[in-house]
C-alpha positions in Angstrom: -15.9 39.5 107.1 -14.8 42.4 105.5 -16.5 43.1 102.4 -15.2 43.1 99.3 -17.1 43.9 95.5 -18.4 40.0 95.3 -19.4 39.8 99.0 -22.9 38.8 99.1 -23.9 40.5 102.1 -27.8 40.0 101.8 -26.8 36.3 101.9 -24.4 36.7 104.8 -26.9 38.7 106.6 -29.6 35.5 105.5 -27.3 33.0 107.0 -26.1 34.8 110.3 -30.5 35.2 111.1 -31.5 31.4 110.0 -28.4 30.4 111.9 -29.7 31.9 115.0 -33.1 30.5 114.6 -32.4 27.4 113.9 -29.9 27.1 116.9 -32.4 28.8 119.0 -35.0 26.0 118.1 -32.8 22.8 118.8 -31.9 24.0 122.2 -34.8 25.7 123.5 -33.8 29.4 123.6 -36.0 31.8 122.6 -35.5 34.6 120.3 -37.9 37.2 121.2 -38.4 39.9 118.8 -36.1 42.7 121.1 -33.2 40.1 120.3 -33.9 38.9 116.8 -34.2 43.0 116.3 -30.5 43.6 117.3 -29.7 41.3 115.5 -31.0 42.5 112.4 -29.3 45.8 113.4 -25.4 44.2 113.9 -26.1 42.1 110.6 -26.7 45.3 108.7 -23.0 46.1 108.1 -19.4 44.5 109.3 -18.7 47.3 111.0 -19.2 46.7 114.6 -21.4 49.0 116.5 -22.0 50.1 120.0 -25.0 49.5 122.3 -26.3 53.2 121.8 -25.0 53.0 117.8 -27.6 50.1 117.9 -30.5 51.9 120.1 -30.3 54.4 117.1 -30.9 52.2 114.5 -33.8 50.5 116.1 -35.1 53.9 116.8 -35.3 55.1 113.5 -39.0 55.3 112.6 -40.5 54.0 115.7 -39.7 53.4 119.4 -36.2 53.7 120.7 -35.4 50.7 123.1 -33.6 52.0 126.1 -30.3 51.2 127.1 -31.2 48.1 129.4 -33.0 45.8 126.8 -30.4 46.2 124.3 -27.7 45.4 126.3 -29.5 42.4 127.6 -30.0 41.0 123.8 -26.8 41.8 123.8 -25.6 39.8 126.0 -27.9 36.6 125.0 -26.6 37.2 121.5 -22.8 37.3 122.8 -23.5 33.9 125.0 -25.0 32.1 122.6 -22.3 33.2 120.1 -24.1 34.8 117.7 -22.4 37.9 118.1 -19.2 39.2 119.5 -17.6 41.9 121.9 -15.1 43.5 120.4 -13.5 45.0 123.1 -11.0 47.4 121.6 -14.1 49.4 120.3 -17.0 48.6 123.1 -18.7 47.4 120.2 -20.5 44.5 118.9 -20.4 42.4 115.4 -22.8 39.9 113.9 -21.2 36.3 114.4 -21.0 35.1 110.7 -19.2 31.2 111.9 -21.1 28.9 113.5 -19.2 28.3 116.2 -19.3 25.2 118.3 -21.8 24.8 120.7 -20.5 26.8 124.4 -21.6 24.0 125.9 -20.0 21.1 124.2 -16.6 23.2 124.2 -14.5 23.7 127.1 -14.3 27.3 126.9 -14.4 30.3 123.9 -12.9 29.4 120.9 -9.6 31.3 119.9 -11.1 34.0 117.6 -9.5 36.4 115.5 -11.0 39.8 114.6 -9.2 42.1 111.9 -10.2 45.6 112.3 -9.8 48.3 109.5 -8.3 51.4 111.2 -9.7 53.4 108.5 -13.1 52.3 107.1 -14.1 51.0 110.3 -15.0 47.3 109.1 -14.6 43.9 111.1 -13.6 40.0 109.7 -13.9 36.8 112.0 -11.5 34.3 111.9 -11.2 30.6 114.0 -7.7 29.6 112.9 -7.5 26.0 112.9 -4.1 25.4 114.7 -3.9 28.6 117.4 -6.1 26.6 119.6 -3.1 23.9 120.4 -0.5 26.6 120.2 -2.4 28.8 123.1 -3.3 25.8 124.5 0.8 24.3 125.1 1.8 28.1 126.3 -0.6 28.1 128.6 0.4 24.4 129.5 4.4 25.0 129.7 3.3 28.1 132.2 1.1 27.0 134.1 -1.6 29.3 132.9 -5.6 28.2 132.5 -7.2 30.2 129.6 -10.6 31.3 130.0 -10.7 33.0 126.8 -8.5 33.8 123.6 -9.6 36.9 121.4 -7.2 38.9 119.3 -7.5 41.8 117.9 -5.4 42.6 115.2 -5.9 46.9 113.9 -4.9 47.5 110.1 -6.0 48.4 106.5 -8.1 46.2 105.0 -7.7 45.1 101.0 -10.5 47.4 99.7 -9.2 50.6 101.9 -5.7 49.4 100.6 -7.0 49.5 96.7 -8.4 52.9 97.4 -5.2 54.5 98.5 -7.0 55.2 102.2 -4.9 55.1 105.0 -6.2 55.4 108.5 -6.3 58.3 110.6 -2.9 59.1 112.7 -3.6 58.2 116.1 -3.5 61.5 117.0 -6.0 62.7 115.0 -8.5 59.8 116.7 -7.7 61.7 120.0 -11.0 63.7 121.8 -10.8 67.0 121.4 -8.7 68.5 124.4 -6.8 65.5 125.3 -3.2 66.0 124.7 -1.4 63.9 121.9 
C-alpha cells in the first residue's frame, strides 16, 4: 500500500506481524526471531528494500546478520507469502493481504505491485477477475502458468499532489554507463 495522510501504518505494520503469527501457529511453522526480525524491518516502510538494505537495518545498534540468514528469512517469508520479491528492484515488500494458503491454491496468485518511480513506494493488489483472464490466455495457447506478477512503474497520488516527477531514466543510470 502506498501511503497516503490517513494511512495507519502502525496498524498496517500490527496486522502484517499478528498475521504471520497467527498463520505460523495453525500450520506449524516456526517464526524464529532472525525471521520475525526481517520482518519487522520490511514492515517498517512500503518501500521495498534489498537483502543488504535489510542487513543494515537490523545492524543498527547491535549485530549485523550476514548475508546468508537474511536471505534465508527471506525466502521463508516469500514462501509462506508474507512478503514479496519484487523483481524489477531485487527487493523485498511486507505482504499486507492475506493471501490464500500456497497450499490450498494451485499456484501464486496473480498480484499486482504499483511502484512509484519517484518516491520509491510499493502497493499490492489481487485483482479479482485477472486470475480467469490469465488463466483463458494461457488456456487458448497452450501455455501453463507458474506464476503471474506485474509490475506496473509510475507516480503515485501523494508524489503526484506534490508536483514530483520521477527521475529521467537517464539520470537512474550508474555513473559511467552510457545513456
Amino acid at each position: 500500500m502506498i501511503e497516503h495522510d490517513d494511512h495507519d501504518h502502525q496498524g498496517c505494520r500490527h496486522s502484517a506481524l499478528a498475521r504471520a503469527e497467527a498463520r505460523c501457529d495453525e500450520l506449524g511453522l516456526r517464526l524464529t526471531a532472525q525471521r520475525r526480525r526481517v520482518l519487522h524491518a520490511l514492515t517498517a516502510s512500503h518501500i521495498p528494500m534489498s537483502a543488504y538494505e535489510i542487513m543494515d537495518r537490523l545492524g543498527e545498534g547491535e549485530r549485523r546478520p550476514s548475508p546468508i540468514s537474511v536471505y534465508r528469512a527471506l525466502d521463508f517469508l516469500v514462501a509462506n507469502r508474507f512478503a514479496h520479491r519484487i523483481e524489477s528492484r531485487n527487493a523485498f515488500l511486507a505482504c499486507v493481504h492475506d493471501h490464500t494458503d500456497p497450499a490450498e491454491t494451485a499456484g501464486e496468485p496473480a498480484l499486482v505491485f504499483l511502484l512509484c518511480e519517484t518516491c520509491g513506494a510499493a502497493a499490492e493488489a489481487e485483482p479479482p477477475a485477472l486470475p480467469s483472464l490469465l488463466s483463458g490466455i494461457a488456456e487458448e495457447t497452450g501455455f501453463t502458468v507458474r506464476s503471474s506478477v506485474f509490475e506496473i512503474r509510475g507516480t503515485c497520488a501523494r508524489c503526484r499532489a506534490a508536483g514530483l516527477a520521477p527521475s529521467p531514466p537517464s539520470a537512474q543510470l550508474p555513473s559511467g554507463d552510457p545513456a
